[in-house]
BADO-701460 format. One record per residue (C-alpha): x, y, z. Coordinates in steps of 0.2 Angstrom, whole numbers. Layout:
<sites>
SITE   east  north     up
SITE      X      Y      Z
...
</sites>
This chain:
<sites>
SITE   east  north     up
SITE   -146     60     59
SITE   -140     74     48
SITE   -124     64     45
SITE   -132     49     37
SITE   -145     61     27
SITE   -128     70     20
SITE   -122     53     17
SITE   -138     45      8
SITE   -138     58     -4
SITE   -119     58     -7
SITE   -122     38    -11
SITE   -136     42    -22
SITE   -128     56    -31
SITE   -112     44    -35
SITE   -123     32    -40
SITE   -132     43    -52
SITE   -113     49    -58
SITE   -110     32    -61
SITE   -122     29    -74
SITE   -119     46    -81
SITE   -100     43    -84
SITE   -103     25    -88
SITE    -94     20    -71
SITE    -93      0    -68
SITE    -94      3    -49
SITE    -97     13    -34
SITE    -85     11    -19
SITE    -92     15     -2
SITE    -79     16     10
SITE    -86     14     32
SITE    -76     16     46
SITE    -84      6     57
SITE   -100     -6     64
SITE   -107     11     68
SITE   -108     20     54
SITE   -112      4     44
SITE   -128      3     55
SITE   -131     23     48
SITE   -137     16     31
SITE   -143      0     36
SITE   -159      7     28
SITE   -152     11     11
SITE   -161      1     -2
SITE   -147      7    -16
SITE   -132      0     -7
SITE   -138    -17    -13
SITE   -136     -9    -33
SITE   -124    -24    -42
SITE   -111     -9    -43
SITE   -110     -4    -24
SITE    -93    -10    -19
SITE    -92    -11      0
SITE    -74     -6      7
SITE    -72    -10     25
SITE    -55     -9     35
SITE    -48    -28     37
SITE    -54    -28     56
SITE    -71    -25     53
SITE    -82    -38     48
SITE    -97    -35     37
SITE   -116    -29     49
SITE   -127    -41     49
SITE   -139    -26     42
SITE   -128    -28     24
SITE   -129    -47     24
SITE   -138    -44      7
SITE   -126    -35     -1
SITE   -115    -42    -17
SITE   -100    -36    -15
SITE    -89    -32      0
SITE    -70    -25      0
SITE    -59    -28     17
SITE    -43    -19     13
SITE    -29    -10     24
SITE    -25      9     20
SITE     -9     13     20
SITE     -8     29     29
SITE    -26     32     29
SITE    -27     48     20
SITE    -40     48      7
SITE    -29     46     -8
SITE    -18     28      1
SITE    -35     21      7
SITE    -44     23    -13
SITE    -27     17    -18
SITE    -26      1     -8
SITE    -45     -2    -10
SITE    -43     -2    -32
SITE    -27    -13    -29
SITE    -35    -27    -18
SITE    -52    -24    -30
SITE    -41    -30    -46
SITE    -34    -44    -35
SITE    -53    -51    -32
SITE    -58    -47    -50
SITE    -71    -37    -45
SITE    -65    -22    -55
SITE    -52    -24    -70
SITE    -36    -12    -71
SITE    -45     -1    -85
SITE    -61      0    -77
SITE    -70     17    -71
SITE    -74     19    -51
SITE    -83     31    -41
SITE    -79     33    -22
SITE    -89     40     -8
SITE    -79     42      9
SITE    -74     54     22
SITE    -61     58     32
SITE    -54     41     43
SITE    -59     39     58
SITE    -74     48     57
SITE    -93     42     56
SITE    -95     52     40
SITE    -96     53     21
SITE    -90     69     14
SITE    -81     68     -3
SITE    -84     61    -21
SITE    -71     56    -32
SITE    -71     48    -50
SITE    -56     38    -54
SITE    -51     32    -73
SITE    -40     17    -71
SITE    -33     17    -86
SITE    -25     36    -81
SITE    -25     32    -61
SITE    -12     17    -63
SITE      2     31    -70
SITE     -6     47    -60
SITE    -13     43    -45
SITE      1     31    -40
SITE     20     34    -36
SITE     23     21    -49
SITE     11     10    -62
SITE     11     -5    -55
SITE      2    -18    -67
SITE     19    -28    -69
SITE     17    -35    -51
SITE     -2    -35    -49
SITE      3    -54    -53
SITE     13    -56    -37
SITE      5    -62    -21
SITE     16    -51    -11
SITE      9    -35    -23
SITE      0    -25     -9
SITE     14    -27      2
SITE     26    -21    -11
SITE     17     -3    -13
SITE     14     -3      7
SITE     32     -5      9
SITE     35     11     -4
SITE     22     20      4
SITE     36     22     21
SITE     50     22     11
SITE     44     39      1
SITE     41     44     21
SITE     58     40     25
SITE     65     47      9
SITE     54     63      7
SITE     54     66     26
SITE     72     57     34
SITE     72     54     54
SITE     76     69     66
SITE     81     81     53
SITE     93     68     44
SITE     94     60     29
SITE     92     40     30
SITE     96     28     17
SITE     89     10     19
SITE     85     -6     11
SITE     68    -17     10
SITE     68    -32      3
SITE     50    -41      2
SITE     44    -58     -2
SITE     52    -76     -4
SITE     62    -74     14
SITE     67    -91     16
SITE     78    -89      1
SITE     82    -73      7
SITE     87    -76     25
SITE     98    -89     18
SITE    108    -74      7
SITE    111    -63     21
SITE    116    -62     40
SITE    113    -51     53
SITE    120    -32     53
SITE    117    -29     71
SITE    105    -39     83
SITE     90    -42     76
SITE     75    -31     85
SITE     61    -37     79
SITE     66    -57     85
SITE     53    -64     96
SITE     41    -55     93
SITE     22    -62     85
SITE     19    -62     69
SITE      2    -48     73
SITE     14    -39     81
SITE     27    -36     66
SITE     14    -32     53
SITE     17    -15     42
SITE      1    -12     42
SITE      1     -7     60
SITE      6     11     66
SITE     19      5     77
SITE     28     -5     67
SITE     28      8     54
SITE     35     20     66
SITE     49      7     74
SITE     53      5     55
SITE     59     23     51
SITE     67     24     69
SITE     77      9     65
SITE     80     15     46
SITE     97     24     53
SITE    105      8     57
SITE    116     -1     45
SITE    107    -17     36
SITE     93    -22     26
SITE     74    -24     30
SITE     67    -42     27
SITE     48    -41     24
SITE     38    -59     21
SITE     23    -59      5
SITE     11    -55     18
SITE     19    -40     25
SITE     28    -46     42
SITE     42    -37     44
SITE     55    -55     50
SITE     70    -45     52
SITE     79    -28     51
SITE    100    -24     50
SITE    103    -38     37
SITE    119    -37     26
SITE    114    -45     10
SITE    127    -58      3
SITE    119    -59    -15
SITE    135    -57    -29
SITE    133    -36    -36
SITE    133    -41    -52
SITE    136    -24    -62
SITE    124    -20    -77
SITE    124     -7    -88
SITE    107      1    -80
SITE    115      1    -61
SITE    130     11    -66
SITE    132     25    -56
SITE    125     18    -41
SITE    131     12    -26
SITE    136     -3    -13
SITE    117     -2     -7
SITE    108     -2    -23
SITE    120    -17    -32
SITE    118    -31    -20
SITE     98    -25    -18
SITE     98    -29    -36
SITE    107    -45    -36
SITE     95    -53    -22
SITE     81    -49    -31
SITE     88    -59    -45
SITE     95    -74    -35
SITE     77    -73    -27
SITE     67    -68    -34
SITE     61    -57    -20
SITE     57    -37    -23
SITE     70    -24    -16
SITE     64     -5    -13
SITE     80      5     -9
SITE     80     24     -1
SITE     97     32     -8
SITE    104     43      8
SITE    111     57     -3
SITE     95     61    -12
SITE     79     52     -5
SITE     76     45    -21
SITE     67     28    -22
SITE     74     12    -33
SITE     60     -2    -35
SITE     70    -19    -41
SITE     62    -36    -48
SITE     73    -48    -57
SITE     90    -38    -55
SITE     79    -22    -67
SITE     76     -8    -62
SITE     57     -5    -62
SITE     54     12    -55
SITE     62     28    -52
SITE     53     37    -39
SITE     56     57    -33
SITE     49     57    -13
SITE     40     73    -11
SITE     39     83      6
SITE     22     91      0
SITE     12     74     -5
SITE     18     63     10
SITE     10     74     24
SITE     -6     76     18
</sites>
């Protein structure tokens, strides 16, 4: 009871922050049937500017059947920060909000049947500060989300490594059938076999078998919807050398070569540094510094 008292007046305080800042909407982010139930009673959630984000599993109580708006979006590493991320990014994608609009968040920690935190998020500064890089130029892609959820383990691996070592590796996401045909297999392919559910990124283990098998020579192959098809590909694409991949290696040239005979979107850890390179039509896109600090939050 006193948890959905603190959480009635955490929703009615961001709503009366919302018309103060002249916020478009409010996102309220629950964890579960359970704690949806908590506030089956609260007349404001149906306000036109309550957003309801809810984790893709979890369908929508019958209690909020009246409600306008309703979010199901996949969290990245669930901290607070990846799940408000992920939530803004699928948001644009429905057109519910717009990439310079103004958004306040109630959530708590995940997991947990609980609000506890208020946050106010300008989009127009969030794109380039809140996220590892701006990514309005692939907002257009269908395989957007899978993009950033595929740089949100690659800053693990490149911030953290595996076992105390430095890993460099390859991703390559979207347009796999062209892709497939432009490589062959390294090593035996380990994720063969298996069902499509069960080689999402979005789960844990996956996520986990990915930076295990990180150390091992070969590429990544990861479909528009974020099934991960194949791991220890060598990439046939031509290295074509341009004037912005001088100085980089064998790894980075022919991840920048298939994503211009493909069209597909390469995200490559460098071994020596941990530094991140996002590629989209052979052009470099994105520069991006892991850091140990902001990955284990």
């Amino acid at each position: 009871m006193q948890t959905s008292k603190q959480g009635n007046l955490l929703i009615e305080n961001a709503l009366r922050l919302a018309e103060e800042t002249a916020c478009d909407k409010v996102f309220l982010f629950l964890n579960s049937e359970k704690e949806c139930h908590s506030y089956s009673d609260n007349a404001k959630l149906m306000d036109n500017r309550v957003v309801l984000i809810l984790p893709r599993h979890q369908h929508i109580s019958d209690c909020f059947a009246g409600a306008k708006t309703v979010i199901h979006t996949w969290s990245g590493n669930q901290t607070r920060f990846s799940r408000i991320k992920y939530a803004f990014m699928q948001a644009v994608l429905q057109d519910v909000i717009q990439p310079h609009s103004k958004v306040v968040c109630v959530l708590g920690p995940w997991g947990r049947d609980h609000l506890d935190t208020i946050t106010i998020h300008d989009l127009r500064l969030s794109w380039s500060e809140d996220f590892p890089f701006d990514p309005r130029s692939l907002i257009g892609k269908k395989f957007y989300q899978t993009v950033i959820a595929v740089v949100d383990i690659a800053l693990d691996i490149g911030a953290l490594g595996r076992e105390g070592k430095s890993v460099g590796t390859t991703f390559i996401i979207g347009n796999i059938d062209q892709v497939m045909n432009s490589s062959h297999q390294a090593i035996f392919n380990p994720f063969k076999g298996y069902a499509a559910e069960d080689r999402l990124i979005t789960s844990p283990e996956v996520v986990e078998s990915i930076k295990d098998l990180a150390q091992l020579d070969g590429a990544f192959v990861i479909s528009d919807t974020g099934v991960v098809e194949a791991a220890g590909r060598y990439l046939d694409a031509v290295s074509n050398v341009t004037h912005q991949l001088k100085g980089l290696g064998s790894r980075h040239r022919a991840a920048a070569s298939m994503t211009m005979h493909t069209e597909a979107i390469a995200v490559v850890v460098s071994e020596g540094t941990g530094r991140l390179t996002v590629f989209d039509q052979g052009r470099i896109i994105a520069s991006l510094e892991p850091v140990v600090g902001t990955r284990v939050v």
